[in-house]
C-alpha positions as CSV (number, residue, x, y, z in Angstrom):
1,X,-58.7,55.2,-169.4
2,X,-62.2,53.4,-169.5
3,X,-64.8,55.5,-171.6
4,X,-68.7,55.4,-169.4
5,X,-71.4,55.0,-171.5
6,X,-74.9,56.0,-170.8
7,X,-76.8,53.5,-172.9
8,X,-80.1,53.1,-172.0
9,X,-82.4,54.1,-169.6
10,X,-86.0,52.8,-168.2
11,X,-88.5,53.1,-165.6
12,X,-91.4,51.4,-163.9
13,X,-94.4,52.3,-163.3
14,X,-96.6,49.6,-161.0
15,X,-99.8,48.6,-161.3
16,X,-101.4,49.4,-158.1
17,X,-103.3,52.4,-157.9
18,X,-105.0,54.5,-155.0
19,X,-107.9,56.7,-156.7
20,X,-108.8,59.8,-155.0
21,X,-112.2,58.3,-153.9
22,X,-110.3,56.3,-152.0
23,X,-107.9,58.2,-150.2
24,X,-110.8,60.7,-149.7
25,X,-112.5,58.1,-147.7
26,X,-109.8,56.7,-145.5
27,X,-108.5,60.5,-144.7
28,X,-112.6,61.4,-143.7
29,X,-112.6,58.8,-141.6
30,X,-109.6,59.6,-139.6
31,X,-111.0,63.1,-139.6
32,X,-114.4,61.6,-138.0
33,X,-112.3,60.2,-135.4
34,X,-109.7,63.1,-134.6
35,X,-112.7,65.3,-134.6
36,X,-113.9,63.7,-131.6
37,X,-110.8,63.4,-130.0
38,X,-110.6,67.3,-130.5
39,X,-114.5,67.4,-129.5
40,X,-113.5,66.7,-126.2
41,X,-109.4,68.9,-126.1
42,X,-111.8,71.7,-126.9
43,X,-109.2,71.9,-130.0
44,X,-110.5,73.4,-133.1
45,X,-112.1,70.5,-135.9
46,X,-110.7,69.5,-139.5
47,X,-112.3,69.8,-142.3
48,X,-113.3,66.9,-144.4
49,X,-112.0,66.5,-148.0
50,X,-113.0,65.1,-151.7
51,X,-112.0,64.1,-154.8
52,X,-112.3,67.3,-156.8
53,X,-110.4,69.3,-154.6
54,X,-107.2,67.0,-154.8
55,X,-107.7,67.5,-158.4
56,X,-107.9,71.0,-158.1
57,X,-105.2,71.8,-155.9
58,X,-102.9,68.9,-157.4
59,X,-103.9,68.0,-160.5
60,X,-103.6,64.1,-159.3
61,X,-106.7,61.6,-160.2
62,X,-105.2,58.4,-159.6
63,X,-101.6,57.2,-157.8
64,X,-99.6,54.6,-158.2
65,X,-97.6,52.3,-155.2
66,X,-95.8,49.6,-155.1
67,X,-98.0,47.9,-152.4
68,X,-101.3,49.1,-151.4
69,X,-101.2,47.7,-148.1
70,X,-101.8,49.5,-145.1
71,X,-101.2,52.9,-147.0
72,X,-105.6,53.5,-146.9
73,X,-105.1,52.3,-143.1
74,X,-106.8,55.5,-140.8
75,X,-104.8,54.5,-138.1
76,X,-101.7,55.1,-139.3
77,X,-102.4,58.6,-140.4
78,X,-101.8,59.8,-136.9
């Protein structure tokens, strides 16, 4: 019988980051445009959001993701 050895482990972390100022902004401006969808559905508005309170509800400042690409994109939050 073949003994399994656990002999190492690792991890990566990449170097792209998405800062909360960031994602703030791309989120506000897909709330500027769903609020005038709802403007017109008669559907009740979002709020906008900030930086401080992602770091207060989640403690997170900074992300990191493999590719930034498209992830900041305000269409694609629909």
């Amino acid at each position: 019988m073949h003994r399994v050895i656990i002999s190492g482990i690792g991890a990566e972390i990449p170097e792209p980051v998405i800062t909360n100022e960031e994602l703030v902004a791309s989120f506000n401006a897909w709330v500027d445009t769903e609020n005038a969808r709802r403007e017109v559905t008669g559907d009740a508005l979002l709020q906008k959001s900030d930086s401080d309170f992602i770091v207060h509800a989640s403690g997170v400042r900074t992300r990191h993701v493999v590719e930034r690409e498209g992830i900041l994109d305000p269409t694609r939050m629909a």
